[in-house]
N, C-alpha and C positions, 0 to 999 in steps of 0.2 A: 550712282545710288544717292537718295538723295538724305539727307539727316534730319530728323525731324527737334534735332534736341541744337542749341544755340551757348556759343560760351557768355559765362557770368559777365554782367557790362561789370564797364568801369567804375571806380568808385566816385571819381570825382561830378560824372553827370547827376548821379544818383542824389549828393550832396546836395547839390543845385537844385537838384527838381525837391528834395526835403524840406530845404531853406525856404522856397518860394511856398509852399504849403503852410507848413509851421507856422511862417511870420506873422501870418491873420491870428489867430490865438494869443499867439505870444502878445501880440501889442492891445489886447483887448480894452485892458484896461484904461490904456490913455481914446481907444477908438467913444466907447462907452462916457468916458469923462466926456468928452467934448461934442459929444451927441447933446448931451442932460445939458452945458452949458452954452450953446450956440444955436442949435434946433428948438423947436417947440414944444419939447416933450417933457415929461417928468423922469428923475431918475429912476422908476420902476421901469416906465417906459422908453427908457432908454436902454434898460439893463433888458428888456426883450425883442430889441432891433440887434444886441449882441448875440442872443441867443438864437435870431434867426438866421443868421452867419453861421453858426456853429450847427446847428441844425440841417443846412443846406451840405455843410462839409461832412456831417454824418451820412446824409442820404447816397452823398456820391461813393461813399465807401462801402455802403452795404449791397449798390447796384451793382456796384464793378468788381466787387472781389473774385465773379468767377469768369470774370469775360476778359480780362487782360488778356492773357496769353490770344484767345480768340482774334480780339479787335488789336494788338501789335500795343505794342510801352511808347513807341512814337508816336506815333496819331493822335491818343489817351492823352498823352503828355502835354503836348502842344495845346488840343481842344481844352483843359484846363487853362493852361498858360492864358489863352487868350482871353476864356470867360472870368478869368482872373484880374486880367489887366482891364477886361472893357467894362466888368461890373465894378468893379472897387472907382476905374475911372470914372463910370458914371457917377458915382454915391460924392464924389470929391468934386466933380464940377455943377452943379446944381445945388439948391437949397430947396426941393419941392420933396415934400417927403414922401410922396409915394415913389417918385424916382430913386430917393437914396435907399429908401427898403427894398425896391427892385434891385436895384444896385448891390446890396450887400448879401442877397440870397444870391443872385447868381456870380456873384466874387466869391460868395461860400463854397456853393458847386465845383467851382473852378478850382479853389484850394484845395476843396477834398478828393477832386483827381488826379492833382499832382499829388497829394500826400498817397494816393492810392498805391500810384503806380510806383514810387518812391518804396516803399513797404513793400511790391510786389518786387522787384528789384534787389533790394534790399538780403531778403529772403533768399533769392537765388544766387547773392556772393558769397565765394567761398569764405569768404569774412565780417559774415553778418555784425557779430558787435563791433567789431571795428569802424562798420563803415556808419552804422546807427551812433558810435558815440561824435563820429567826425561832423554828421547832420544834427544832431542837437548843438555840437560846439558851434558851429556854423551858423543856425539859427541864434541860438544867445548872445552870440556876437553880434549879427547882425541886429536882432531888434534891443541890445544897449545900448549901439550907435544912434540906432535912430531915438531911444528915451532920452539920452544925453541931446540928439542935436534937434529933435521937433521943435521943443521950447522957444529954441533962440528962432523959430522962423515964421513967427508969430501968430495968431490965432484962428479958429476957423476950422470946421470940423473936418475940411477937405484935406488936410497936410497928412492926418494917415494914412486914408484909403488911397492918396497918392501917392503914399511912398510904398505902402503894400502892391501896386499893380506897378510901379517902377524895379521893385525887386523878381517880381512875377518874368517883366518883360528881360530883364537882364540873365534868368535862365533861360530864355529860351534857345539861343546859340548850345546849350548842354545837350538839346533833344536830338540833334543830331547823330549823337555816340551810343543811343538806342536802340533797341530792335523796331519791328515791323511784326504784323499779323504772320501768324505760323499755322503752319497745316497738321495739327496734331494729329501721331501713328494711331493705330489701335491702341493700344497699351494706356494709351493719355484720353483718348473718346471712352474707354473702359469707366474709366474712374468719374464719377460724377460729382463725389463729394469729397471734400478733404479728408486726408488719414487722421486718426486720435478724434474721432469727433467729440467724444465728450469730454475729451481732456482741452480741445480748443473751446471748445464751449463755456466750459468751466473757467477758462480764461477770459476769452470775452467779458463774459458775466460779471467777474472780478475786475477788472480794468474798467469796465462803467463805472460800477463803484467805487474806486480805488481812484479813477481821475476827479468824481464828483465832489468825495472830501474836499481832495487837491484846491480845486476852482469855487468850492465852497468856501474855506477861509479866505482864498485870494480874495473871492470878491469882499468881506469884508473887512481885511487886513487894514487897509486906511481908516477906515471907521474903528478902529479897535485902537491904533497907536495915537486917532487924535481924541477920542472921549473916553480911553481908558487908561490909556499910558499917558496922558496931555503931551503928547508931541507937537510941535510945530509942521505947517508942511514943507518948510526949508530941511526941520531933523528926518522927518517920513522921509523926504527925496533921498538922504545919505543912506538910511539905513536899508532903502530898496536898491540904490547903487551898489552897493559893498554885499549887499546880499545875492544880485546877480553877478556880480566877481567871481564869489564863493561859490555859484553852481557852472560857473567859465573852470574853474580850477576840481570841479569836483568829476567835471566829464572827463579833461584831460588825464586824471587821473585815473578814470576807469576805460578808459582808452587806453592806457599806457598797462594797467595791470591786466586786462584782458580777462578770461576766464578759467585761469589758474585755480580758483576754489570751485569752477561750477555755476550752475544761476542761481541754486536754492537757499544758499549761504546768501548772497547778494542781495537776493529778491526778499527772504521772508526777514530778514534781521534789518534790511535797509527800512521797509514796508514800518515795520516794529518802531527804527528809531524816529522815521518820520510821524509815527501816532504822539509820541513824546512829544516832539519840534510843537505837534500841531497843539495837544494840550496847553505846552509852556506861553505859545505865543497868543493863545484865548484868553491864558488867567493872567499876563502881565499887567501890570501896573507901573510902569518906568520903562525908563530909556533901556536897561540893562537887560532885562526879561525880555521885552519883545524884541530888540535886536537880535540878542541871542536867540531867539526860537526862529525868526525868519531866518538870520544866515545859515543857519544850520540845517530847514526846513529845506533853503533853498539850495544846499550844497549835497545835500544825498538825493533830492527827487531826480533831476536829471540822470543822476547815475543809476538808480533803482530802473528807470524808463530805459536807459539802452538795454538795459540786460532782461525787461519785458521783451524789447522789441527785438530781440534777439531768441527769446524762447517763444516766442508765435514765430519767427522765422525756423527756429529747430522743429516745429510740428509740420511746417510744410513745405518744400524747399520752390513750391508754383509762387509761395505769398497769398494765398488764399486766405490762413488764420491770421496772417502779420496785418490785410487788410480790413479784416473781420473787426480786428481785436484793434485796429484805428479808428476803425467808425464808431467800435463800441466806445472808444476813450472820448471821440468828439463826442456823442450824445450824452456820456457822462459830465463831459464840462462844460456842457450847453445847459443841464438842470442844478447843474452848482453854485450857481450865484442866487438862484429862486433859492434853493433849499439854505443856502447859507444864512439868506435873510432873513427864513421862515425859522429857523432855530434860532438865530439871536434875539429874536421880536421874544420865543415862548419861552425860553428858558436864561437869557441873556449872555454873554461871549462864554464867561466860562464853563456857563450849562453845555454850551454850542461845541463845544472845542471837547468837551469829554465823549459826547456822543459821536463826534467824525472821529476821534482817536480810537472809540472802541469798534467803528465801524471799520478802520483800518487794519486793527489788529482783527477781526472775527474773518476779514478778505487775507490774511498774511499766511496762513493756514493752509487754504485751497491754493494759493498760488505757488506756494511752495512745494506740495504736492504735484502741481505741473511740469516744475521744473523738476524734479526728482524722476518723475514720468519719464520725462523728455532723458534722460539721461543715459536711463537703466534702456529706453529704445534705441538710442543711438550705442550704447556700449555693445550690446546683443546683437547689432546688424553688424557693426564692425567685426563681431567676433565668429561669426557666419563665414564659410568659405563661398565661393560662388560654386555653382553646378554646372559641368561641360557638356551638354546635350551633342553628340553625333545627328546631323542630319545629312542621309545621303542623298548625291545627284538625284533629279531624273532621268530616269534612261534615256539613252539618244539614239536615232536610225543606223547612228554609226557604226552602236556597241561599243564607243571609246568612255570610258569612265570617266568622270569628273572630279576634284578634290572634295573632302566632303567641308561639307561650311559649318562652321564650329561657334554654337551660339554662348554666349556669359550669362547670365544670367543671374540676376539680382537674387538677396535673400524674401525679397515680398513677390519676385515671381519664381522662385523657386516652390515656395510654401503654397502660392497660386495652384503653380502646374501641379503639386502633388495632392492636391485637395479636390482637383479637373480628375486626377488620375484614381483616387478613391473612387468619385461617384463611377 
C-alpha cells in the first residue's frame, strides 16, 4: 500500500534553502548603494533595479504556492538555486545594464523559489517557529558577515550579486534531504484551496503592509541619521552594526522562548512596539534617539516575523498561506522604499514615521485576530476525538471472511462525512 502523505524534512535543509532566499533582501541596501555609485543610473533608478529583484521574488511566490507539493521541494528547490546563482552571477560579472537587470529579475525568481519552498516546508515541521526562528538567525548571520567583510574587498557593484549567488550555490548540497513530486490521494485532489481562507487572506493583506512600513524606513534610515541626526557614515555603520546584533540576539531569544504565550501576545504588542521603534527613529535628532529606535526596531522585527511565519504555517500545514503571505511580504518590501521616499518628500521624516507607525498599529488588530483564530482552531481539533468507521470485507467465492479494516479519521473528515451523510 502505497502512502501518499511523506515525513516533516529536516530542519537543517530547510535553514539552507531560507538562508539562500532571504540573503537577496537582506543585503538590499548595500546591492542598491552600489548600483546608484558604480552604474549609470540615479539613485531613484537604482532604488527600482532593487525593486525589480524583489518583484521577481514576489512573482515566484504567488506562482508556486499551490503547485509545490505537485512539482516535488526538490526539483523546486534546485531550479531556484540555479536561477539564483546564474542570474545574480550574471548581474556581477558584466557592466552592460540591460544584462544586470536581466540578471537581477531572474536571481529575484530564483530567490523567491527557494524562499517558496523554504516556507512550504517550513509549514509542514512539526516545529514550525523553531525552525522559522533558526532561518532568520541564519540569515542575519550570514548577511552581517557579509556587511562586515564586502567593504574590505573593494568596490564594484559585482561583490554582492556574487556573494548572493555564492551562498545560493552553497545550499545546494541541502536539496538533497528533500522530497520529490507526490501523487496526492483523493482527500488532497479534494481540497483545491487552502483551509481559513479569509483568515489567510486577511494575513496576507497584513503582512504587505506590515513588511512595506518595515522596508519603508529602512530605505530611508541613512538619509534620516545623516541630515537629521548629523551622523557620520563611519557612526551610521556602528549603529547599523550593533543594531543587527540586537535582532541576532532577539531571534535567539524567541527561539529559545518558543510559543509559551501563543502568537497573539507576540504578534499584536511586538507589531505595537515596533510602530514606537518606527516613530522614535523618524523624529530623532542625535545619536541617542536614532540608535535607540533602530536597535530596538531591529531587535523585535525578526522576532515578530518568526512568529508571522509560524501562523501562516498554523493555517496550513501543505505551506500554502506560509507561501502566500511570503510573496505578499516580498511585494510589500518591493513598494517600500517608493512609498518611504514619497512620504519624506510630502510630509518630512517625522510626518513619515507617524503615518507607517499608525499604519502598523491599524495592521496589529487584524493580525492579532489571526492568530487568536489560529488558536481557538487548533485547540477545537485537538480536543475532537477521532471517529472509528467499521468497514467490512468484500465477500469472497470462498465465503472465508476477512478482518474488517478500521478507518481514523480526522476531526475535518469526520465533519465532511457527516455533512455527505445529512445531504
Amino acid at each position: 500500500m502505497s502512502d501518499n502523505t511523506s515525513a516533516p524534512p529536516a530542519a537543517w535543509p530547510l535553514v539552507a534553502l531560507f538562508t539562500a532566499g532571504y540573503v537577496a533582501p537582506y543585503l538590499l541596501p548595500t546591492v542598491v548603494g552600489r548600483l546608484d555609485a558604480h552604474l549609470p543610473l540615479s539613485p531613484a533608478q537604482a532604488g527600482l533595479v532593487g525593486t525589480a529583484l524583489l518583484l521577481g521574488s514576489a512573482t515566484a511566490g504567488f506562482t508556486l504556492a499551490s503547485r509545490i507539493p505537485r512539482l516535488g521541494s526538490r526539483p523546486l528547490a534546485r531550479l531556484g538555486l540555479l536561477l539564483a546563482a546564474l542570474g545574480y552571477g550574471a548581474a556581477a560579472s558584466t557592466s552592460l545594464l540591460p544584462l544586470v537587470v536581466a540578471g537581477v529579475v531572474v536571481g529575484g525568481f530564483g530567490s523567491g523559489t527557494a524562499t517558496a519552498v523554504a516556507a512550504a516546508g517550513i509549514a509542514g515541521h512539526r516545529d514550525p517557529h523553531r525552525v522559522s526562528s533558526l532561518g532568520l538567525l541564519s540569515v542575519s548571520a550570514t548577511a552581517g558577515a557579509l556587511y562586515l567583510t564586502l567593504p574590505h574587498l573593494g568596490g564594484g557593484h559585482g561583490l554582492p550579486f556574487a556573494a548572493i549567488a555564492l551562498v545560493a550555490a552553497l545550499a545546494w548540497p541541502a536539496t538533497g534531504r528533500l522530497g520529490g513530486p507526490t501523487r496526492p490521494g483523493p482527500a488532497v485532489r479534494s481540497s483545491g484551496r487552502p483551509p481559513h481562507p479569509r483568515a489567510g487572506a486577511v494575513l496576507a493583506g497584513c503582512l504587505l503592509l506590515w513588511s512595506l512600513t518595515q522596508e519603508a524606513l529602512w530605505g530611508v534610515s541613512g538619509r534620516i541619521g545623516a541630515e537629521q541626526a548629523g551622523l557620520s557614515e563611519a557612526a551610521l555603520g556602528v549603529v547599523f552594526a550593533v543594531a543587527l546584533g540586537a535582532g541576532l540576539l532577539g531571534v535567539t531569544g524567541a527561539s529559545a522562548f518558543g510559543t509559551r504565550l501563543g502568537r497573539a501576545v507576540p504578534i499584536g504588542a511586538g507589531t505595537a512596539a515596533i510602530a514606537g521603534c518606527v516613530v522614535l527613529t523618524s523624529s530623532a535628532d542625535g545619536l541617542t534617539g536614532f540608535a535607540a529606535g533602530e536597535i530596538l526596531w531591529n531587535a523585535v522585527y525578526p522576532v515578530v516575523l518568526s512568529y508571522v511565519i509560524g501562523l501562516a504555517a498554523a493555517l496550513d500545514a501543505r505551506g500554502r498561506w506560509a507561501v502566500f503571505a511570503g510573496a505578499a511580504s516580498s511585494l510589500g518590501t518591493a513598494c517600500g522604499p517608493v512609498v518611504g521616499s514619497l512620504l519624506a518628500e510630502a510630509f518630512g521624516f517625522p510626518g513619515m514615521g507617524l503615518v507607517l507607525g499608525g499604519l502598523l498599529l491599524a495592521v496589529a488588530g487584524p493580525l492579532t485576530a489571526v492568530a487568536l483564530h489560529a488558536g481557538r482552531s487548533r485547540a477545537a481539533t485537538a480536543g475532537e476525538p477521532e471517529l472509528r468507521i467499521e468497514i467490512p470485507a468484500p465477500a469472497v467465492p470462498t465465503g472465508a471472511g476477512k478482518p474488517r479494516r478500521v478507518l481514523l479519521l480526522s476531526p475535518a473528515a469526520r465533519r465532511s462525512q457527516k455533512a455527505k451523510a445529512e445531504r
